[in-house]
Steps between C-alpha positions, in 0.01 A plus 500: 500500500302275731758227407750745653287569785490102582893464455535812729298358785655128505852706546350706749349147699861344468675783612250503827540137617866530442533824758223318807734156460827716547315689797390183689884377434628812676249499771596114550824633623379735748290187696537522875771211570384245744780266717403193344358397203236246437714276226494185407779274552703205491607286815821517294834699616457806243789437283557880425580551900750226513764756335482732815422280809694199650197366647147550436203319671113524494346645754183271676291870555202488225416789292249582209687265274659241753846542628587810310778583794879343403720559811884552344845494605834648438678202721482738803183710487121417419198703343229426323389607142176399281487297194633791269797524736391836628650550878272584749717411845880559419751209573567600884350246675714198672189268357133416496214281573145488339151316517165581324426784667803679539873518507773616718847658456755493799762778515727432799267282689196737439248336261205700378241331317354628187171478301482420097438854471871590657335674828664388830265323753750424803809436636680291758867434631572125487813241433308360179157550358314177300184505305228279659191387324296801287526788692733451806855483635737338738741761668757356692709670767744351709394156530133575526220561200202731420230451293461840254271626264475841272362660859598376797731198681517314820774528771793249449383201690517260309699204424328390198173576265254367346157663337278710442303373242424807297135587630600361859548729822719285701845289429682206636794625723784263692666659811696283737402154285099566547294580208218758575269701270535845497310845366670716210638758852670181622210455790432143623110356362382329758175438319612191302267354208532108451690540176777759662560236821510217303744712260743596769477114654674434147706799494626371826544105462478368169766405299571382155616113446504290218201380602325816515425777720467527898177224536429525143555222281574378170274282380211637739174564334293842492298402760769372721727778456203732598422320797881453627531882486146647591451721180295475203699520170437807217559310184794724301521349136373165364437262190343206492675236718710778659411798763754751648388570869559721782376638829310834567688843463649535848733140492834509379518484126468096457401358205405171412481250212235254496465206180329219449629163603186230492234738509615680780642832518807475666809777615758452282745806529487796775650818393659741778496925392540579879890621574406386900453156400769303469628105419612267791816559415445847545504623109231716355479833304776748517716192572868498264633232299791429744174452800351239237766315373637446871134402648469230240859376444545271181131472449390774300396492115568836271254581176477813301188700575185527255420852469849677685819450365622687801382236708496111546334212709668323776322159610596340755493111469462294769809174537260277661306243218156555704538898429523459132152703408577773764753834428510868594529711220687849539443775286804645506670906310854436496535869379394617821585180735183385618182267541210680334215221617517144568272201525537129622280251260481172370595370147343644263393819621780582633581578172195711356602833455193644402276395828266183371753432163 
């Protein structure tokens, strides 16, 4: 009897966990749905989506799980799903541009720009919309370009760009040929640190050589470099016998390579990330294959990139025997025609392509 007893209760025990784990699986299903899900994913085209979309990108805006947005196309239309494929803008938009903080979808010359979490910000009526940096946006409109972020833009003044730096309240802006700084309305600062005169002074008269950039030279030590421009370095990166440099936040994104060469540190390879500055010959990023190839006639090099098989390395070497340890190097996407960064360097460095190796 108490045998039975002990029988009857394990049954009964079974029999209760059995209903509570079928009662959490049907309450599963009634979860409130959220627009986006915090998954995990690949950098990888999802292979499952390649079936049902002609094109398929990743998005730059960062969610939970990093760049859980895919923006798709039928050949004529975009929208944008998540990982699992599940649609949250239809395909009706002409097509899109994203950064960090956001992205934006243009329908008929109207682009609204979106948070990760699908909820529209702001829109404006431009020609063409680019991401710029993190968080902002160049909107250009008949000739002329605005700088743009999730809340607000500037009037279209503007013949080019450059800036902010992220935690910056001011930009670079050319009108007429003259480089001035300007607040996030578009507002002239009048109030101009060291650093931000010294940046537009670049901004407005350097240009890249082979021999390096505006004053600055190749072979120049730390010390000389520092003293030909009037700013302290902020070292970016180092080993031993190597040190990646650059200015404070506020100059145009410059970076520079210093190794050792007899005990003395000296710069070896400058690397331009600034669209605005540009090669003697008037190349720089955004520039096509066809600008390249007809600014250096004859005297460029081709190699296969390391890490981008969508992308290779132009270097341009010099004719002239007493040029031999000096070429520009272009990085260049021939899926979508242009320069992505550049930098002018002597043999070796030139050739690092991860920064001191």
């Amino acid at each position: 009897m108490d045998l039975m007893n002990t029988d009857t209760l394990i049954l009964l025990f079974l029999v209760c966990i059995i209903a509570v784990s079928c009662e959490s699986s049907a309450n599963r299903g009634k979860d409130k749905l959220v627009p986006i899900e915090p998954i995990q994913i690949s950098l990888q085209k999802p292979v499952e989506l390649d079936s049902l979309y002609n094109k398929i990108g990743n998005l730059k805006t960062r969610t939970e799980s990093d760049w859980a947005l895919l923006a798709v196309s039928n050949n004529t239309k975009w929208g944008v799903v998540n990982s699992q494929g599940t649609v949250l803008l239809n395909l009706a938009f002409d097509n899109f541009a994203s950064v960090k903080a956001s992205f934006a979808m243009n329908k008929s010359g109207l682009w609204t720009i979106y948070n990760a979490k699908l909820e529209a910000l702001h829109s404006i009526a431009c020609d063409n919309l680019v991401g710029h940096r993190d968080s902002h946006y160049i909107a250009m409109l008949g000739g002329k370009k605005a700088l743009v972020n999730e809340n607000s833009s500037t009037p279209y003044l503007f013949d080019d760009i450059t800036g902010p730096r992220e935690d910056k309240g001011y930009f670079y802006g050319k009108i007429s040929d003259v480089w001035r700084a300007y607040d996030l309305e578009g507002q002239i600062v009048d109030n101009l640190s060291k650093i931000q005169r010294v940046g537009l002074q670049a901004l407005n008269n350097y240009k890249v050589s082979l021999y390096g950039y505006g004053p600055i030279r190749l072979g120049m030590s730390i010390p000389e470099v520092e003293k030909t421009i009037g700013l302290k370095f902020i070292e970016n990166g180092s080993s031993s016998d190597c040190k990646m440099m650059e200015f404070e936040e506020g100059f145009p994104l410059v970076r520079m390579l210093f190794d050792m060469k007899d005990g003395i540190r000296l710069l070896e390879r400058i690397y331009i990330n600034e669209s605005t500055i540009k090669t003697k010959s008037g190349i720089g990023i955004y520039s096509r294959e066809k600008e390249i190839l007809n600014a250096y006639q004859g005297k460029m090099e081709k190699q296969s990139h390391k890490y981008n098989e969508q992308c290779l390395y132009y270097y341009y070497v010099p004719a002239d025997e007493k040029d031999q340890a000096y070429r520009l190097n272009f990085d260049y996407n021939f899926k979508e025609d242009i320069v992505r960064h550049y930098s002018v360097g002597r043999v070796p460095a030139i050739f690092y392509v991860e920064g001191c190796f």
